[in-house]
C-alpha positions in Angstrom: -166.1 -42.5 -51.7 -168.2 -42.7 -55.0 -167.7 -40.8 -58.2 -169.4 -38.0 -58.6 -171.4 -36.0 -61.5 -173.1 -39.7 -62.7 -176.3 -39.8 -64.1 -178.7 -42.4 -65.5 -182.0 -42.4 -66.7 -184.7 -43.6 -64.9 -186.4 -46.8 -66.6 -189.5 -46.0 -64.7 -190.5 -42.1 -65.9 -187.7 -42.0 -68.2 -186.3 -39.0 -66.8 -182.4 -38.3 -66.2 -181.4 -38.5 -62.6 -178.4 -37.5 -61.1 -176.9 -40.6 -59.2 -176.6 -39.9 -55.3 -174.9 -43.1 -53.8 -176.2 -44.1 -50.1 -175.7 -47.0 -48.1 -178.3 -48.8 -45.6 -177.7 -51.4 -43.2 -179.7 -53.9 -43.1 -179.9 -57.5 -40.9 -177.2 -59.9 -40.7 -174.7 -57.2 -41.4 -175.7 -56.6 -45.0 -175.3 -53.5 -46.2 -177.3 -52.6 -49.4 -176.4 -49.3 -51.7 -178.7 -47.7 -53.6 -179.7 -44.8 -55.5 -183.2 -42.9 -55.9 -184.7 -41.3 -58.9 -185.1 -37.7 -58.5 -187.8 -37.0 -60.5 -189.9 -40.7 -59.4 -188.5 -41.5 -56.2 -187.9 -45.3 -57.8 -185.3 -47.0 -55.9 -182.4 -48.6 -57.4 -180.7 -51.5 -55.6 -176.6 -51.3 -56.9 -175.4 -54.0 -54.9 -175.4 -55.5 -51.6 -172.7 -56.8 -49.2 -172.3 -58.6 -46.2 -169.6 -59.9 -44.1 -168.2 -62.5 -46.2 -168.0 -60.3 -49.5 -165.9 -57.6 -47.5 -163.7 -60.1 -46.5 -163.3 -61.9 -49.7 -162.9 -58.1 -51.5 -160.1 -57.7 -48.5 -158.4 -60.9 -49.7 -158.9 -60.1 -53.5 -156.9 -57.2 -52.7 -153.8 -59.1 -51.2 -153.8 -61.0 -54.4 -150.8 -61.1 -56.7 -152.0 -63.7 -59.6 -154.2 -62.2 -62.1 -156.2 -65.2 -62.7 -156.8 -65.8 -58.7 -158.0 -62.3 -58.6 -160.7 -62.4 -61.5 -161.8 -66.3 -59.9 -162.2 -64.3 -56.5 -164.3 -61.3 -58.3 -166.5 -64.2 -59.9 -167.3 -65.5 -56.7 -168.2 -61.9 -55.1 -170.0 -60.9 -57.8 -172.4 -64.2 -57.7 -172.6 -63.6 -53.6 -173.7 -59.9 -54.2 -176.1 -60.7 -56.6 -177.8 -63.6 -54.4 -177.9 -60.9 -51.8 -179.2 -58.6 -53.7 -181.5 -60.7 -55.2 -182.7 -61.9 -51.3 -183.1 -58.0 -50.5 -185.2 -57.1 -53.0 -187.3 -60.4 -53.3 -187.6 -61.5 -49.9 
């Protein structure tokens, strides 16, 4: 499902960390993936999705129009990060 071999460093011990993708539901259907550091344990919020963004990724997909498609991606992208941004917030 994800690509593997990625790494990042960590911008909280500065250490390189080998990215391990993992997904956990949450309320509401919202499903938040994330990655920890291995060295810190500091947890990395990617993105989060719920219902609605899979759907509108679903009809993003169906999409012939190049213009449509990037307008669709705009408005996924500013749901995810409100999501995300509730997740980690409150």
């Amino acid at each position: 499902m994800y690509e593997k071999g990625l790494s990042a460093v960590c911008e909280k011990c500065g250490e390189t960390t080998t990215v391990k993708f993992q997904d956990k539901l949450h309320d509401a259907g919202k499903t938040e993936t994330f990655f920890t550091c291995e060295h810190c344990n500091y947890h990395y919020t990617t993105h989060v999705t719920d219902k609605r963004v899979r759907l509108w990724q679903e009809e993003k997909d169906q999409l012939r129009d190049a213009d449509q498609r990037h307008n669709m991606q705009l408005r996924i992208n500013k749901r995810m990060e409100r999501l995300k941004d509730e997740l980690i917030n409150g």
